[in-house]
C-alpha positions in Angstrom: -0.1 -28.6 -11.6 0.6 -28.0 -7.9 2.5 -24.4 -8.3 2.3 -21.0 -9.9 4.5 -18.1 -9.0 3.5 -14.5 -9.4 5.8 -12.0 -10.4 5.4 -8.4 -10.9 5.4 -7.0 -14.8 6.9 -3.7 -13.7 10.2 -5.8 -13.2 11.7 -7.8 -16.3 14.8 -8.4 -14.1 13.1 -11.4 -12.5 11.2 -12.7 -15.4 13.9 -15.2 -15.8 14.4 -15.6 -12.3 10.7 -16.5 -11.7 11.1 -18.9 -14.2 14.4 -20.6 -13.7 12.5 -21.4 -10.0 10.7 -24.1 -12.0 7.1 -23.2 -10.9 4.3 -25.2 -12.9 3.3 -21.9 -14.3 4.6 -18.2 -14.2 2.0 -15.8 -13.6 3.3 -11.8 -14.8 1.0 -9.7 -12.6 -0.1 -6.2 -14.7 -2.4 -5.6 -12.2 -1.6 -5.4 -7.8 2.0 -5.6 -7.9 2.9 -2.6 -10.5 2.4 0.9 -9.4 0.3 2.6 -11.8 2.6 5.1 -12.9 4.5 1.7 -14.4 1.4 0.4 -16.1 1.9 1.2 -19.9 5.5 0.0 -19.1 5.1 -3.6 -17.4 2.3 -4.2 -20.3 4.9 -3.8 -22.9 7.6 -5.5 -20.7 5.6 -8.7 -19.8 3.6 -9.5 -23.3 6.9 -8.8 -25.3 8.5 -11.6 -22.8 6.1 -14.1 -23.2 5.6 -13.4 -27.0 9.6 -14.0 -27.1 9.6 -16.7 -24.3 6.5 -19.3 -24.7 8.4 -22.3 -24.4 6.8 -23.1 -20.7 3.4 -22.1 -19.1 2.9 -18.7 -18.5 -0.1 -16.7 -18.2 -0.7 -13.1 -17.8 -3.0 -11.3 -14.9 -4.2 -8.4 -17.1 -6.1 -5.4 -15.0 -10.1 -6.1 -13.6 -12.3 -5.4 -16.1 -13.6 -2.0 -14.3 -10.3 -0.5 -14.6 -9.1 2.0 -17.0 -5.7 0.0 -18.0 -7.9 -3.6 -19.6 -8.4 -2.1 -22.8 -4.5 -1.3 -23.6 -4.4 -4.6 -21.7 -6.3 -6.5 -24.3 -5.5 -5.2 -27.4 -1.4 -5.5 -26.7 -2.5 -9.1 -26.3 -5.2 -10.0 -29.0 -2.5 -10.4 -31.7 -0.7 -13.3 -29.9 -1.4 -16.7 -30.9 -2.4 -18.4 -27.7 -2.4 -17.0 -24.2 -3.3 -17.7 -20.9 -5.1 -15.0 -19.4 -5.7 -14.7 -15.4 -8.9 -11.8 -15.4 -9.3 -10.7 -11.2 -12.6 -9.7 -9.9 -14.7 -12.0 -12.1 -18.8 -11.8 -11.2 -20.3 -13.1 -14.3 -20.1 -15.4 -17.4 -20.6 -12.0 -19.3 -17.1 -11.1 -17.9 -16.0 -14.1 -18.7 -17.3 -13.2 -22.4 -16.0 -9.6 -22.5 -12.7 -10.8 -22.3 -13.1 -13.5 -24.9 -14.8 -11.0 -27.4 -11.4 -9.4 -27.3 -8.7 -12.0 -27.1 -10.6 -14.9 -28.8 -7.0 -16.9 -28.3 -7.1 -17.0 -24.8 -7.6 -19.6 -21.9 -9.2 -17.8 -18.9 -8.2 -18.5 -15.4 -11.1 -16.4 -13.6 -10.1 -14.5 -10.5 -13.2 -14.9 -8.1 -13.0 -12.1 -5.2 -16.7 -11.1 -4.5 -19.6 -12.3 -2.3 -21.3 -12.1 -5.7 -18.6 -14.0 -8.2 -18.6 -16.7 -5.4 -22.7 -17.3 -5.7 -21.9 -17.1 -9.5 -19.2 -19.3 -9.5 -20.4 -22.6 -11.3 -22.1 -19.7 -13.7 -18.1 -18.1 -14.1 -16.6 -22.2 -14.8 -19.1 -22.9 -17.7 -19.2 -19.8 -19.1 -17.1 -21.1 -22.0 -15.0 -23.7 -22.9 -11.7 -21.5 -23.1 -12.1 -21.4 -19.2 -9.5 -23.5 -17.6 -9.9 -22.6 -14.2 -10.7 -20.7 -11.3 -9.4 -19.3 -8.1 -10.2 -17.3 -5.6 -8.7 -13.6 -4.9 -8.9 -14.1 -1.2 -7.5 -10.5 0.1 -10.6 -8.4 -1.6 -13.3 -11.5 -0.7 -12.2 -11.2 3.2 -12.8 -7.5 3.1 -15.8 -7.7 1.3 -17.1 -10.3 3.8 -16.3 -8.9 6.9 -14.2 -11.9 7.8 -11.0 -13.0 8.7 -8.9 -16.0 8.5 -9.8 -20.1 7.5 -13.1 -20.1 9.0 -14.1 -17.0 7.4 -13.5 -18.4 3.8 -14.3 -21.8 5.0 -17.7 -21.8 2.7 -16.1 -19.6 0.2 -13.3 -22.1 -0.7 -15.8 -24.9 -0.4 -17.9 -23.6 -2.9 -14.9 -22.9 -5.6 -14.0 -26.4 -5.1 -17.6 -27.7 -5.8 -17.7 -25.7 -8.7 -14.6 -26.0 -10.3 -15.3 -29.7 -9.8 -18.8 -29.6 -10.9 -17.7 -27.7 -14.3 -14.9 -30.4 -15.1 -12.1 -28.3 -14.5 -10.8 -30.4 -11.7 -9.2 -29.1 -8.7 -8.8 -26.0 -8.1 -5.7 -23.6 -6.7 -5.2 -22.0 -3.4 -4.3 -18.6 -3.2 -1.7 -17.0 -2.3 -0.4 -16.8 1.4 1.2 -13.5 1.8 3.5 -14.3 4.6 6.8 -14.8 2.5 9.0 -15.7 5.5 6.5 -17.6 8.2 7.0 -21.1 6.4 5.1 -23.2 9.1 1.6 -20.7 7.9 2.2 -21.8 4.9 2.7 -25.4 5.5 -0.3 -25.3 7.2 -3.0 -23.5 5.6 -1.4 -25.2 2.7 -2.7 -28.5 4.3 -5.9 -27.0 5.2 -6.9 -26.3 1.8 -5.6 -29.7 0.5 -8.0 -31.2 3.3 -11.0 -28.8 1.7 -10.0 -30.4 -1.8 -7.6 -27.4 -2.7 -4.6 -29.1 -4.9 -1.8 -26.4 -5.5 -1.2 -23.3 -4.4 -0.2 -19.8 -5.5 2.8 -18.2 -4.6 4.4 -14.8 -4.2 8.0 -15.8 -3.8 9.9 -18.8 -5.2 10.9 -20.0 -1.5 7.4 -21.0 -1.1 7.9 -23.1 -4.0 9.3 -25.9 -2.0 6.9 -26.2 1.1 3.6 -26.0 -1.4 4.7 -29.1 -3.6 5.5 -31.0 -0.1 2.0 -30.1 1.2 0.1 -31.3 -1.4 2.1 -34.4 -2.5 0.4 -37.5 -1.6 2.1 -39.3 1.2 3.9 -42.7 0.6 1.2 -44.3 2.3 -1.8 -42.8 0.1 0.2 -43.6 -2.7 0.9 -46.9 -1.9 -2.6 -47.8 -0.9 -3.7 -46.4 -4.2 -1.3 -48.3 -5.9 -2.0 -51.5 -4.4 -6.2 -50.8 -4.6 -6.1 -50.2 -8.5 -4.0 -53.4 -8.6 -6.5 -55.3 -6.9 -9.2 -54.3 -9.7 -7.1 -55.0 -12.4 -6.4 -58.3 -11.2 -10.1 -58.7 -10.3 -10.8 -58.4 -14.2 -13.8 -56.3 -12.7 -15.1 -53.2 -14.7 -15.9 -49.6 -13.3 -19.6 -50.1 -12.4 -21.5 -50.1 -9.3 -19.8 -51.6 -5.9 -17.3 -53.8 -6.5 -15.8 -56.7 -4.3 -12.7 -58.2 -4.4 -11.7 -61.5 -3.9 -10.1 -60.2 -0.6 -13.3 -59.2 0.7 -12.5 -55.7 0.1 -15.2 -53.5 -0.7 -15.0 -50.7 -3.5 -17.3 -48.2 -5.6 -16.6 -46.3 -8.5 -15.4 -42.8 -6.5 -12.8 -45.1 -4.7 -11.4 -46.4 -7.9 -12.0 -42.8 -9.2 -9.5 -41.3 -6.0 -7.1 -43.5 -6.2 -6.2 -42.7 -9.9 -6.1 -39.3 -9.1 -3.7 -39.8 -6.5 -1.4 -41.7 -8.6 -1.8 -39.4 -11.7 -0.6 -36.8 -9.4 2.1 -38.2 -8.5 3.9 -39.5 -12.0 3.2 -35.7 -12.5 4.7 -34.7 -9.8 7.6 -37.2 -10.3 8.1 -36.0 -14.1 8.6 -32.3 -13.3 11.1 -33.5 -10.6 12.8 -35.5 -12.8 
């Protein structure tokens, strides 16, 4: 999954939109983007639409925990079948749990955006099995830090990735870059985070669609030397275990083999939604 594309509950006109742009997963926001004089309606709006609609990945970002809109939240949803659920300003397992206790159906994306949720975040991966992932909420974690920009988050992001690794979820997200129409930040940070072990992003707009999946698609030259390496063991007849070497000479360990199937995994995904 290398995309997800918010869009705001408060407008059903671009439910469709949002998902005609062929993101990996559409995320209706109940929580920053609607106004909350529009809360009660963008609830009903967004979990009638997916209830009518789940023929693709969607998942909803309900209200934080602390507000006073997550219990309407939660119960409008508890009846549905299966839901992804996106919960912002995660600190603890026992949030984690709260929400489950609720909406036993769900699969949690957890929203990390505190000093303390980033210390807890291994704690917030494992908290159950229903979690599938975690991101970070990067706006409310630089204010709360003091900090500004890549070098700011720097450990922050780091220690998501860890952890999200470390928990078996794989990598993680980026978050959103909130510059719709400055294309070349995107690209960038975009292959900042990819180099921090980031793999997708979040967007705000579907033109940011495009530029994300080209930033964190393999190149033709990783794929190829993937390809090529995993060829080599499997002519080699050589198992998994311990250093490995080739009959070229070539030198190999378990996390080599390990990337390189990655890579290509990622890339017949990649090629599937394209296709």
């Amino acid at each position: 999954m290398l995309t997800a594309l918010y869009v705001p509950a408060n407008r059903p006109d671009r439910f469709a939109k949002a998902v005609a742009a062929r993101p990996d997963l559409v995320v209706f926001d109940l929580e920053d983007a609607v106004p909350v004089t529009d809360k009660a309606d963008a609830r009903g709006w967004a979990v009638a639409w997916v209830a009518a609609n789940a023929h693709g990945p969607v998942e909803i970002r309900v209200n934080a925990l602390t507000s006073p809109w997550i219990e309407d939240d939660l119960a409008a949803i508890a009846n549905m079948p299966t839901v992804r659920l996106r919960v912002p300003k995660v600190e603890s397992a026992a949030d984690v749990r709260a929400v489950l206790d609720k909406v036993p159906s769900a699969r949690i994306t957890a929203l990390i955006e505190s000093p303390l949720g980033v210390e807890r975040a291994f704690e917030i991966a494992t908290a159950d099995a229903r979690v599938v992932g975690v991101a970070l909420g990067e706006a409310d974690l630089s204010s709360a830090l003091g900090v500004e920009g890549a070098a700011g988050l720097a450990w922050a992001r780091g220690r998501l990735v860890s952890a999200s690794r470390a928990a078996g979820l794989g990598a993680p997200m980026m978050s959103v870059f909130p510059h719709v129409d400055d294309v070349p930040g995107l690209r960038r940070t975009s292959l900042e985070g990819r180099l921090l072990g980031f793999v997708g992003r979040t967007a705000i707009h579907p033109r940011q669609l495009p530029t994300i999946v080209e930033a964190f698609t393999p190149t033709a030259v990783e794929v190829a030397e993937a390809e090529a390496l995993l060829e080599a063991v499997e002519k080699a007849g050589v198992s998994d275990g311990g250093v490995l070497v080739l009959p070229d000479g070539r030198m190999v360990d378990p996390a080599m083999i390990g990337r390189a199937r990655e890579i290509t995994t990622l890339m017949r995904e990649i090629e599937s939604r394209a296709g």
